[in-house]
N, C-alpha and C positions, 0 to 999 in steps of 0.2 A: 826087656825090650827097650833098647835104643833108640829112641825118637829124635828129628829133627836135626837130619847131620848140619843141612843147611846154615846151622847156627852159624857154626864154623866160621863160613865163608862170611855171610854179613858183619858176624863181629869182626872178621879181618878188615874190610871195608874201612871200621870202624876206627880201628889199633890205625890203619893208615894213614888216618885224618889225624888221630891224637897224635902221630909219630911228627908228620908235618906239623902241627902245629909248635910241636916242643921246641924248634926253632925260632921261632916267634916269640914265644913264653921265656926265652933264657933272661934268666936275674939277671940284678946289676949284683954289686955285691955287697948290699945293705938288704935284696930280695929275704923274707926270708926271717928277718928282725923284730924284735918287736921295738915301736918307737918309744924313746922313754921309758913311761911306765905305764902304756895304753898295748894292749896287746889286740891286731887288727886281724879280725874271722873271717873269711870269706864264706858267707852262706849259700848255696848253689842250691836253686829248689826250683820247681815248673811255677814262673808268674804268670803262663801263659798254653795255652794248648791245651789237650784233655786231662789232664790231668792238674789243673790249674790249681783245683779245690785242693788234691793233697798239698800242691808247696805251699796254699794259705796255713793248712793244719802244720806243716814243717814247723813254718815259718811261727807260728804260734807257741810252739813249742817248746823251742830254742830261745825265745823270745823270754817266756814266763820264767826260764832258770834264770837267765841271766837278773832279770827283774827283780823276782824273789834272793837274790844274792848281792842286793846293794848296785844293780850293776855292775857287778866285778865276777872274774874268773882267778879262781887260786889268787886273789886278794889283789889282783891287777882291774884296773879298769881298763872295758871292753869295746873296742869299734867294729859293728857289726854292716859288712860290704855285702848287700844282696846281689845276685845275678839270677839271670834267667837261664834254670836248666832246658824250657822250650818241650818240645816233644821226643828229645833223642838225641845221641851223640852227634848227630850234626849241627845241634843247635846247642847241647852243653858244652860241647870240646872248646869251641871261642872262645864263650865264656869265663869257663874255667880259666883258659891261656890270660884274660884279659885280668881274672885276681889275682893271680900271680904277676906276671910282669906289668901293670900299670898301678895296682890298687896294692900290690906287696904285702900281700895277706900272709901273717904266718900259718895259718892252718884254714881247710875246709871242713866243712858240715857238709850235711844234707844229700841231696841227690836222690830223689825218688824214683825212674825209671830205669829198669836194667842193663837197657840199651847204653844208657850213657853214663852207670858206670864201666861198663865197656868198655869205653870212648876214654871216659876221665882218668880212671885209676894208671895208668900206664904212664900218664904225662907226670900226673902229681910227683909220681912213685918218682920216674927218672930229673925231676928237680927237685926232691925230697921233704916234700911239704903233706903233713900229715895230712890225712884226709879220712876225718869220722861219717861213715855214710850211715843216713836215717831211713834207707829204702831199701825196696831190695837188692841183694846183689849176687849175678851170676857168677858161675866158675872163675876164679883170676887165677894167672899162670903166677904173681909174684903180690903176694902182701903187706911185704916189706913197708911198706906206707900207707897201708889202709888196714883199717877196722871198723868194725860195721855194729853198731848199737840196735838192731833190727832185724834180722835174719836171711839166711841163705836161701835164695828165693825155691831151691828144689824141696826145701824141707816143709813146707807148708802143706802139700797135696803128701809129702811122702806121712805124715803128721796125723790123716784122719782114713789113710788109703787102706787098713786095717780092720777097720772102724765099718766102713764100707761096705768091704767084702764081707765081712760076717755078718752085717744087716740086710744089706739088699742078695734076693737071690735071683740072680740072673745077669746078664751084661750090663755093663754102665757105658752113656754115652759120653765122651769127654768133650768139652767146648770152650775158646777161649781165642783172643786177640792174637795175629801172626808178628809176632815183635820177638826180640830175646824175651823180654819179664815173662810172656805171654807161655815160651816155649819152657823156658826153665820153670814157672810155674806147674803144666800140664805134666812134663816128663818129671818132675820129685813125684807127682801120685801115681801117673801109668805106671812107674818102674815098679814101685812097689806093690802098685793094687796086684800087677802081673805078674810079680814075684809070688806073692800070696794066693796065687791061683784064680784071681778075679778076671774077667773078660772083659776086654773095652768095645764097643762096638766098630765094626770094620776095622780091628788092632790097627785104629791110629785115632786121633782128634781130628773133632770138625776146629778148623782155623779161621777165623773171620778176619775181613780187611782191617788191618790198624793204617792211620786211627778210622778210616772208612764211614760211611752212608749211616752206622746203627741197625740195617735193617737186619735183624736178626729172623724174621719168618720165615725165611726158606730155610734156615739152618735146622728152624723146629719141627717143620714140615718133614724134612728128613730123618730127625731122628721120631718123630712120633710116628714114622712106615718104618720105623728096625723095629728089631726085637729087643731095646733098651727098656731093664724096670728101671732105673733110675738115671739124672742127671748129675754130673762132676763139671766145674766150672769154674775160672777165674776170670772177672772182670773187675773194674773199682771205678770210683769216681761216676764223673755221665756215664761213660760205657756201662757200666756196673745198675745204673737208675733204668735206664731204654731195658738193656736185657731183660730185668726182672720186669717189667712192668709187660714189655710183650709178652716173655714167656706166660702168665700168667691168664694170657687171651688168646692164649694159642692150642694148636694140637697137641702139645706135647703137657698141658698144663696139670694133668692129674698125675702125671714122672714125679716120684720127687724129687727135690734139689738141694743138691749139698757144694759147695764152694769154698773155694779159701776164703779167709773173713773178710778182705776187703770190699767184698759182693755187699753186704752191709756195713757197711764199719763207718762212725760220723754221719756227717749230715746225709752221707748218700739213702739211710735209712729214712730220715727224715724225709725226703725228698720220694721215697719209693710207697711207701705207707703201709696200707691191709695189704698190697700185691706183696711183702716181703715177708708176710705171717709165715711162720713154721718153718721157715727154710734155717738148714743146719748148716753151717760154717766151723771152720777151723781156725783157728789164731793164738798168738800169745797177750794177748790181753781180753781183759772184758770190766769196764769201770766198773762192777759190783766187786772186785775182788776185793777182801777185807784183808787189809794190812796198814800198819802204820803209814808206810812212805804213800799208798796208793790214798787212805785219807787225805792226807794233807794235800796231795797233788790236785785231787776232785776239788778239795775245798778251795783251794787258791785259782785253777782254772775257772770253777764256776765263779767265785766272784770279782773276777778280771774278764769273761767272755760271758757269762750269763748263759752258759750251755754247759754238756756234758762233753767231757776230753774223749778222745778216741786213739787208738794205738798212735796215730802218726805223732800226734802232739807226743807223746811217750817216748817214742824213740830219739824224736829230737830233744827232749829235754836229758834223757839220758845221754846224748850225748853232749850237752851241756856239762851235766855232772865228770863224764871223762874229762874234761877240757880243764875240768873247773878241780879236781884231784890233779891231775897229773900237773897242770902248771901249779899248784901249792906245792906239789913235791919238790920243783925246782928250787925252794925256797931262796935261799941270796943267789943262786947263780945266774946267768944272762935268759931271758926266756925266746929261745929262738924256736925254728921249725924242729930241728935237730935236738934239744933238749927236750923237746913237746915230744916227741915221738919215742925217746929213752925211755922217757917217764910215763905213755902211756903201756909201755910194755913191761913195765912191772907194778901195773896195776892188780889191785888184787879183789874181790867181790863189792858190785856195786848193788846199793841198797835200791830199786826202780821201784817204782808204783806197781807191774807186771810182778813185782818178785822177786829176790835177789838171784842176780846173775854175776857171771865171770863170764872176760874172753878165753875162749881154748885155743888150740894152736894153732887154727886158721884164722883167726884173728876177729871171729863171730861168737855170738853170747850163748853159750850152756844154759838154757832153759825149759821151761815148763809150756805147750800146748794144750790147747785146750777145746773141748766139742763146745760151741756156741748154739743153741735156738732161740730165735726170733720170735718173739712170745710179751702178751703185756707185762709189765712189771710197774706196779702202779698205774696211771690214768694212761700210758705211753707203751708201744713197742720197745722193748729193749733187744740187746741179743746177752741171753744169760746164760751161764755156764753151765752145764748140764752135766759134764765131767772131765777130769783129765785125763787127755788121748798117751803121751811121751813126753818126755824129756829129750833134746836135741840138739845139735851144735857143736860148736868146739873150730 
């Protein structure tokens, strides 16, 4: 089942704005460079909007590699240019245009919302400035210039939609925020839960206003009059804290619920508390996991933030790590945008705290899923792995 052709169209909206703005954004022709022997990042992450809390966690992220590496990337020291990705390609697209042609970033990070990388990857692509995204990221016609340390935002519901159908028996209702991330999030699980012979209820998802009011009660109200046994779900950040906390005093509250991880992941658990007990998620990380690299990561997070790291922090440090291999690769040669992106494509398996990954040929990381529950682990709620769902990517 095919959901959401609309996409289409909104992201064209989107490609239009980034199209217009590539004029704007044209280098000089130093754009592009690194100065000396300072190489300058453009970080693009939400300072602002609903999603605020992930570009803090981005921004953390990318922060502690750089930190823990003397300050230096592949043995350069690093100027790190924040901008505000905002709520969506109408507010990343400037942005972006403004790290490139004023601020002459050789490379971007970041970018948490799918909308904008929509928006951004097409501009970057066509002024040739690498761009490691740490968020989700929807379908792109050309990746030529981007790589993504974080995953393909359909694979996350395609990840646990298996998982699902052979546990719940009956229809599942699917719910989630009307945005790209939102849509690409819902259609990776309906395709497959549907594939697998699972029923969605009214074969389509409830879509809530983004970023909109919160009020989720009439949406539960509806599905607690279907015939749904179970709840399917992606929210994060506040949207992610309001949802769980209604659902929980709502009609619909004895459904259980399953979600991509973000529904929990970071402080939003904190912030949600006993209403987020037992609820199962999906993701690629979960800080209990035992490996070297994920030690050392916990340890150094907690004692520079005094909390527990959560995926986002992860993906941006991993992309860290890309930036920080591929420009060593360059070893004596000039470190431009253009050799940065050589060299990120023949990179070869990076050791992450989640795991060791490789990019595949779409330019996203081969990795490991996993079923989370929301359960104590010590004095605290954690979300702990319960098992591995797939392997995914490429």
């Amino acid at each position: 089942m095919r959901l959401f052709r609309r996409t289409r169209r909104r992201a064209a909206t989107q490609l239009l704005l980034a199209t217009a703005l590539v004029a704007t954004a044209a280098c000089s022709s130093e754009s592009g460079k690194s100065s000396g022997d300072t190489v300058k990042i453009g970080l693009l992450v939400p300072m602002s909007g609903p999603y605020e809390a992930i570009g803090k966690d981005l921004q953390k992220g990318f922060e502690l590699y750089v930190d823990t590496h003397e300050g230096k990337l592949g043995g350069h020291k690093v100027q790190i240019v924040t901008a505000d990705e905002g709520n969506g390609g109408g507010t990343a697209a400037p942005a972006a245009a403004k790290l490139v042609k004023q601020d002459k970033v050789t490379a971007v990070v970041g970018v948490a919302n799918g909308g904008s990388m929509a928006a951004v990857a097409p501009m970057l692509t066509e002024e040739r400035i690498p761009l490691v995204g740490a968020g989700g990221r929807p379908p792109l016609d050309n990746v030529d210039r981007v790589w993504t340390t974080s995953w393909i935002s359909e694979e996350t519901g395609a990840a646990i939609a298996q998982y699902v159908k052979d546990t719940v028996n009956g229809p599942v209702a699917v719910i989630g925020p009307d945005y790209q991330g939102g849509w690409d999030q819902l259609r990776g699980f309906t395709d497959t839960f549907t594939q697998a012979g699972g029923k969605v209820v009214n074969d389509k998802p409830f879509l809530t206003p983004w970023p909109g009011d919160n009020n989720f009660l009439p949406f539960f109200s509806q599905i607690a009059q279907s015939d749904a046994k179970a709840v399917y779900c992606f929210y994060a950040a506040a949207q992610a804290v309001e949802f769980v906390k209604q659902y929980r005093q709502s009609d619909a509250k004895n459904l259980p619920l399953y979600g991509a991880g973000f529904l929990t992941e970071g402080s939003t658990l904190d912030a949600q508390g006993e209403a987020a007990r037992d609820i199962y998620s999906v993701l690629n990380y979960a800080p209990g996991l035992d490996n070297p690299a994920n030690r050392k990561f916990v340890a150094d997070y907690q004692a520079k933030h005094k909390a527990v790291p959560n995926l986002y922090n992860v993906t941006a440090y991993d992309a860290g790590a890309v930036l920080d291999r591929a420009i060593a690769a360059i070893g004596d040669g000039k470190v431009t945008s253009e050799t940065i992106a050589n060299a990120i494509g023949g990179l070869g398996q990076i050791d992450s705290p989640r795991g060791p990954w490789q990019f595949g040929a779409n330019h996203s990381p081969v990795q490991k899923w996993y079923l989370r529950q929301v359960r104590p682990d010590g004095p605290t709620l954690s979300n702990v792995v319960v098992q591995e769902l797939a392997t995914l990517g490429g």
